[in-house]
N, C-alpha and C positions, 0 to 999 in steps of 0.2 A: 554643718551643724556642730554648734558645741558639742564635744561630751566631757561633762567635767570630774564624775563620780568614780572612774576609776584612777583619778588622782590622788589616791590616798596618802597620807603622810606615814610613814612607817614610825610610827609611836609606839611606846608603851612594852611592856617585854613580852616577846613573843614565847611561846609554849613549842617548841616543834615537833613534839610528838604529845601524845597522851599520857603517856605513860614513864616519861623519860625524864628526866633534872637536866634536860640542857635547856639553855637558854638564850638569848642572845639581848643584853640587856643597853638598852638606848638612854641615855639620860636625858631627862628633860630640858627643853629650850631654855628654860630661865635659871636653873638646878636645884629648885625649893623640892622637898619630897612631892610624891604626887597625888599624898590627902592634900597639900594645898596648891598644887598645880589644876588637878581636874577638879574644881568646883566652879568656875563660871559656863556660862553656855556657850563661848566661846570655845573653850578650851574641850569642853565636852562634846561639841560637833567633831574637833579636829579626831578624836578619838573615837565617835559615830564612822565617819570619813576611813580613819585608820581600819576599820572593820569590813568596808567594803574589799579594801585593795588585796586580800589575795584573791579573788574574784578572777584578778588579771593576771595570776603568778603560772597557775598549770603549763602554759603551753612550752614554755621554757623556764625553769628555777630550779636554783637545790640541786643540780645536777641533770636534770633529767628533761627530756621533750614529754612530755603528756597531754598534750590537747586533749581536753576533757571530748569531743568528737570520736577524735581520732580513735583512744583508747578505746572506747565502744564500737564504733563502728569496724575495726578491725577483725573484732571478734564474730562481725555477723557475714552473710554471706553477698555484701555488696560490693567489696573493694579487695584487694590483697595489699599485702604491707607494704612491699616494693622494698627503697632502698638502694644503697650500693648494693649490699649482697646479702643472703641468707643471714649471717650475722649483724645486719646494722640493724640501731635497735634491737638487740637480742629480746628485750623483755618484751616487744611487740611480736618477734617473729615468736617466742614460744606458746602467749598467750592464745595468738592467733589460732593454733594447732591445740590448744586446750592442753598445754603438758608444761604451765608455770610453775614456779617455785620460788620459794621466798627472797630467792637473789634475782630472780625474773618478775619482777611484779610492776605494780603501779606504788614504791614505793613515796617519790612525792608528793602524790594525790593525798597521801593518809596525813603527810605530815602538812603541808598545804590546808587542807581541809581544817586539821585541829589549831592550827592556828588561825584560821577564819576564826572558830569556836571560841578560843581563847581571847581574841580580842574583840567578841561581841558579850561574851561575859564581862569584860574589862569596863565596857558602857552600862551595862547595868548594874554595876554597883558604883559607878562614878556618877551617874543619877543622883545617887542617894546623896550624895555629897552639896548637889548645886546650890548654890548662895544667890543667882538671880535666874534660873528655871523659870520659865511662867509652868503651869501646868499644861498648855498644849504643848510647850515643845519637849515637856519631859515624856508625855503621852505617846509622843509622836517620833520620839529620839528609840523608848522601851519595845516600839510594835518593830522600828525599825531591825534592832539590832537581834528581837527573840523571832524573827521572820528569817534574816539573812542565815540565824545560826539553823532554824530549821534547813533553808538551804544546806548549809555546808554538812550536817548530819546527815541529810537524805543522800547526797554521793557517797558518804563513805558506805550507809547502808543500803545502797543498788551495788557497789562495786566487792565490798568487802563483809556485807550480811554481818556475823558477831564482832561486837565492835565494843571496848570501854565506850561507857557514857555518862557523862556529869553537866552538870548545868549550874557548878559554880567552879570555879577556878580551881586545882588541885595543890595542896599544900604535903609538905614532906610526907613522905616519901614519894610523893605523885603517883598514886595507884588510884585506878576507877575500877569497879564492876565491869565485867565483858560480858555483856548479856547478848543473848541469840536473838538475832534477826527480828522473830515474831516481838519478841519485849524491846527492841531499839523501835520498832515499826508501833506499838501501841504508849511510847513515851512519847514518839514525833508528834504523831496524829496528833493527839491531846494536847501539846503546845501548839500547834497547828491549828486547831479550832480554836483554843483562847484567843490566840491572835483576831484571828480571822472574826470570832464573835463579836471582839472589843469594838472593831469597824474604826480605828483610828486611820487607817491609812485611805488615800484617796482612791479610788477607781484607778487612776493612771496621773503620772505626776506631768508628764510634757505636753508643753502649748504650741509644738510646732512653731517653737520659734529657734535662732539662734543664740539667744540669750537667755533661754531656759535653764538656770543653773542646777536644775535638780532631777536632770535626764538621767536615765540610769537609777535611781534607788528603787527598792522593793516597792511595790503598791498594792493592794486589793486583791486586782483582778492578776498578779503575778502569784498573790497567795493561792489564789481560786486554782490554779493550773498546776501549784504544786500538791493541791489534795489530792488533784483528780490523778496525778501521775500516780501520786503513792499510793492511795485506795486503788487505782487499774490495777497496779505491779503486785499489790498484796493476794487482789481478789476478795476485798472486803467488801461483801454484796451488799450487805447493810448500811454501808457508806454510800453505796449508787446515786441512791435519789439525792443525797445532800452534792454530790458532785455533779451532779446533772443539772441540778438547782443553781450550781457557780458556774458552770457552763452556757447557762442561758440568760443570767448577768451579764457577762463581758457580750453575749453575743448580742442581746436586746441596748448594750452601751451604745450610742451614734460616734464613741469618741474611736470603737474597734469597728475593722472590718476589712474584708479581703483588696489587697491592690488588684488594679483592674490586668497587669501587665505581672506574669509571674518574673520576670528577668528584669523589672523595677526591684524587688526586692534585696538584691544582691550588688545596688547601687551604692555610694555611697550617700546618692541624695533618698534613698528609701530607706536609709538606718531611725529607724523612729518614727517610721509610719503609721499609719493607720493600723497596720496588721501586725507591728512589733509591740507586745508583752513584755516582754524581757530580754535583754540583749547586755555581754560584756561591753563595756567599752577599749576603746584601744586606739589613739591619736596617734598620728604620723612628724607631727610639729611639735616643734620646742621638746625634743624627747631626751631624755635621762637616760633610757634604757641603753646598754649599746651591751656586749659579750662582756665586758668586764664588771656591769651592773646590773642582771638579767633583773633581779626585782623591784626596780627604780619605773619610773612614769613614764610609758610610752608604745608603741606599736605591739605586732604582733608577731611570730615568726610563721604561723600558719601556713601561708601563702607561699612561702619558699620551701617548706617543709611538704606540699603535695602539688607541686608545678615539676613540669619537665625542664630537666637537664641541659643547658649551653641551648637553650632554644633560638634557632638563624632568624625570628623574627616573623610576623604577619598573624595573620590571625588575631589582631588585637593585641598582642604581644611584642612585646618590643624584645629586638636584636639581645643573647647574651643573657635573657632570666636565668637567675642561679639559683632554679628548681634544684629539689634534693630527689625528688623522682617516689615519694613517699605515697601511698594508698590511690594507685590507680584503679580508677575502673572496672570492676570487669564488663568483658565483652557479653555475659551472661544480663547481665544488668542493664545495658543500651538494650537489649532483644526486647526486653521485657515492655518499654514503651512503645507507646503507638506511633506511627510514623504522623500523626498529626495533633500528638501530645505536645504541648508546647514547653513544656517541662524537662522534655531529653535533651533539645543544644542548650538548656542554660546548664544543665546540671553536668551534664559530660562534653567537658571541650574534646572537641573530637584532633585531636594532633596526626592520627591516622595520615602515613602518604609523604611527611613531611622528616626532614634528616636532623634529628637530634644525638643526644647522646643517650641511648638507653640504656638503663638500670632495671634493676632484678625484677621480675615479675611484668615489667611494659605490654602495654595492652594498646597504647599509643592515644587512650582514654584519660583524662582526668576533672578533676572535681571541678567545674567551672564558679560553682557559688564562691568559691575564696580562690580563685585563679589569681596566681602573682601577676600585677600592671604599677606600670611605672608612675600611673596616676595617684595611685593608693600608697606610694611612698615618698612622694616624690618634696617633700616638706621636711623630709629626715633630716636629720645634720650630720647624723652619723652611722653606721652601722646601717646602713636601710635594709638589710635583708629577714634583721631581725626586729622590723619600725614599720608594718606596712597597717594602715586605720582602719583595716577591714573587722567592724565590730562582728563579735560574735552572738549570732540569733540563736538563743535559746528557747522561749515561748514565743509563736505564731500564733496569730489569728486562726489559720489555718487548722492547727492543732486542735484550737478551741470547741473548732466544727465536727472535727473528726473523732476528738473526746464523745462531746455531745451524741456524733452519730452511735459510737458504741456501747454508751449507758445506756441510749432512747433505745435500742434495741435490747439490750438485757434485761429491762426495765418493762418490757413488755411491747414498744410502742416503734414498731418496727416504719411506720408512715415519715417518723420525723427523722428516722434513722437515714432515711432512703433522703428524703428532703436536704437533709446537712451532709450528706455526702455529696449529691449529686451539685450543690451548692462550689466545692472543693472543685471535683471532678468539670464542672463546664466552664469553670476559671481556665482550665489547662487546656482549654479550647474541643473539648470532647464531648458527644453525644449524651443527653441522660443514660443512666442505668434507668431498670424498669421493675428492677427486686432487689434485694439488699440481703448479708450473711455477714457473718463477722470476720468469713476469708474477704469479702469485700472491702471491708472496713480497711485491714490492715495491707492488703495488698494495695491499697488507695492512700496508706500511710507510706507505703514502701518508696510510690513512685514520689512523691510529693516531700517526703523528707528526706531522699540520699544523700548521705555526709554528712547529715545534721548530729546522729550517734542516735536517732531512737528505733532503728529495725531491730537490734539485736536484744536488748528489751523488751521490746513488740514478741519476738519468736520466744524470748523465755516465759513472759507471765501468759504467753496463752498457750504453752504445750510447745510450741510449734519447733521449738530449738532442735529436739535430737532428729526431725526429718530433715531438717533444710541443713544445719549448719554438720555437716557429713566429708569424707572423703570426695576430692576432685579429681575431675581427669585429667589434670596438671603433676599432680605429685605435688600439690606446695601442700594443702591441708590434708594431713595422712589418719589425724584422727576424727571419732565421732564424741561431738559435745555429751559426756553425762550431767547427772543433777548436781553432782559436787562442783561441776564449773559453773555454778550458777554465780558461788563468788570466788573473786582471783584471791592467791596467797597474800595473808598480810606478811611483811617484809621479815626479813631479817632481821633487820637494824634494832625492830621495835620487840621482837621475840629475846633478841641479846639481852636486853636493859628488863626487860619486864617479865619476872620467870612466873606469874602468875596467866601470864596471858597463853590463850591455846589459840596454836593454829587452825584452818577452816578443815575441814574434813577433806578427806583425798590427797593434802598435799604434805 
């Protein structure tokens, strides 16, 4: 299947932090300034286009590994860090143990993220400019680009809560307002619902075809899923019904709905499914990318960043994967499925039994959904360890059901709660439930999303973090999560340059 949208062209000057006067400035293909550069529609897509692609920068840029997953997922109680040793990824082993600091953080994500921001700002005022626009595509370029920047806002507000915020481009000295969480959380929403009122974008953009050139952008029912995230995450109960209401949109759509086979999903012929919402893209062929161009067009390094080490081969696994031995399993985590869940061997390749080389934390478990195969690189030209196509699923169908189950229950209506769970649940080849709680709910999130990055957000916005995410009987996690780790430290870098900005509380 195509995927074409995370081929961005790196246009236009980039912002790399919020708050900061660096810049990194590109000059335009033809060298006219770019009041008369960006006025055709033309030109204006390439710069729509330019807006997507840091989308695909987190998992390696700028220095850093941060798989938007990984990041999260580390901090919950499904995987340990792994690694060569206690120090690789330092900023992952500290956050892991909730004891980060502004040289230990998720510095990329912040700057990554605001450069999203900034070059979807860049399209809405290059709009203004277009000489042949029709008005559907300016309509239709404006939902794009104030949709995506919702995106890239809402990670820095799950990850880093008080955060500057502007919604036009920053001019000298480049200072924003750092507002707290609740006020970043009631600016989203409200761009969030314009959008989403306007109803310019489609229900879902892909035709299942291979020539769908428009796989990958924002649509509709991608917006529908990120209300329902941020009103869950906030506990905006007055927002309930209106997310319950876009829940049952995509799910009443015939164009969504659950694969019949949960280990089709993690295919690469099931990237763009019936039950894919929203997914990075990440191609294996004709790639740019390689270590000396980590933000150029192409793969992913995911897969080798959580595969076992000098693996002898079998298993699906070809002789010589060059796993980095990163967020294995825990053993705590296989217990937890049923032995006729069908959900446990996709999700934890069981490597158990077999002679590799083992790294810090080995559980002899790891993440099967993005397991490194020779298949999913094998079109690289170069670098293949950091070029594997395994797109990255962000919104499921699945999700959708299990959203829906836990408003229909808060909401009063506990019948449809039980209905759209147990919907999920007999997918994974399991008996009905026969009552429903909202420990069902999320423990049915648990087993069904591992490695995806939503447990650990799951345990904060429902309480549930300072029980589960505690001391082990390992020694690796020595402390217990408080409320100030709700958000990780913003960095350093951005604290140097910006003495108006205050750090998160606790750190």
């Amino acid at each position: 299947m195509t995927k074409t949208i995370s081929l961005g062209l790196i246009l236009g000057a980039i912002t790399f932090t919020s708050c900061s006067d660096n810049f990194l400035d590109v000059t335009n293909p033809s060298g006219e300034p770019i009041e008369q550069y960006y006025t055709t529609d033309a030109h204006i897509f390439e710069a729509l286009t330019a807006a997507y692609d840091p989308l695909h920068w987190p998992d390696w840029g700028l220095g850093n590994y941060n798989c938007v997953n990984i990041c999260s997922e580390i901090m919950s109680d499904n995987v340990w860090v792994g690694g060569a040793n206690a120090g690789d990824m330092l900023n992952w082993q500290k956050l892991f143990n909730f004891e980060g600091d502004a040289t230990n953080t998720l510095g990329s994500l912040w700057t990554i993220d605001y450069s999203g921001i900034k070059r979807c700002n860049d399209v809405l005022k290059y709009v203004q400019w277009g000489t042949d626009l029709t008005d559907a595509h300016k309509q239709l370029y404006v939902a794009q680009a104030r949709l995506l920047r919702v995106y890239y806002y809402n990670m820095l507000w799950h990850f880093f809560g008080n955060i500057p915020f502007y919604l036009e481009n920053l001019e000298l000295p480049y200072q924003a307002d750092q507002l707290k969480a609740d006020e970043v959380y009631q600016k989203l929403i409200a761009e969030l619902e314009d959008v989403l009122n306007s109803n310019v974008l489609p229900m879902e953009w892909k035709d299942n075809s291979a020539t769908d050139k428009n796989i990958g952008r924002v649509s509709q029912a991608m917006g529908y899923m990120l209300y329902a995230e941020m009103v869950m995450y906030q506990k905006d109960q007055t927002r309930y019904p209106k997310a319950l209401e876009y829940m049952k949109a995509i799910i009443n759509d015939p164009s969504y709905g659950l694969m019949d086979h949960y280990a089709d999903i993690w295919l690469e012929s099931g990237e763009w499914s019936k039950e894919s919402i929203f997914e990075i893209n990440y191609n294996d062929d004709n790639n740019l990318r390689g270590w000396s161009s980590p933000l150029a067009t192409g793969g992913t390094v995911l897969p080798t960043l959580i595969s076992p080490n000098s693996w002898p081969g079998g298993k699906g696994i070809d002789a010589g994967t060059d796993g980095w031995g990163f967020m294995p399993v825990r053993l705590e985590t296989y217990a937890i499925f049923d032995e006729a869940d069908q959900r446990r061997d996709v999700t934890c390749f069981d490597g158990r039994g077999v002679e590799y080389t083992k790294r810090y934390e080995d559980t002899g478990l790891w993440l099967g959904k993005y397991i490194a195969q020779s298949a999913n690189n094998k079109d690289a030209g170069f670098d293949k360890n950091l070029n594997y196509n395994n797109n990255l699923r962000v919104y499921r169908f699945a999700e959708t059901l299990l959203n829906a189950a836990e408003l229909s229950l808060a909401t009063g209506d506990a019948s449809s709660a039980l209905k759209y769970t147990n919907e999920v649940h007999k997918r994974a080849g399991l008996t009905d439930l026969t009552s429903i709680t909202e420990d069902n709910i999320i423990q049915e999130r648990r087993l069904e999303f591992v490695g995806e990055g939503k447990r650990y957000w799951d345990l904060v916005r429902t309480g549930k973090a300072a029980t589960y995410l505690i001391p082990d009987e390992y020694g690796y996690r020595t402390k217990t999560w408080a409320p100030f780790n709700k958000y990780v430290p913003i960095p350093i870098s951005e604290l140097d340059t910006s003495p108006n900005l205050v750090q998160n509380e606790g750190y």
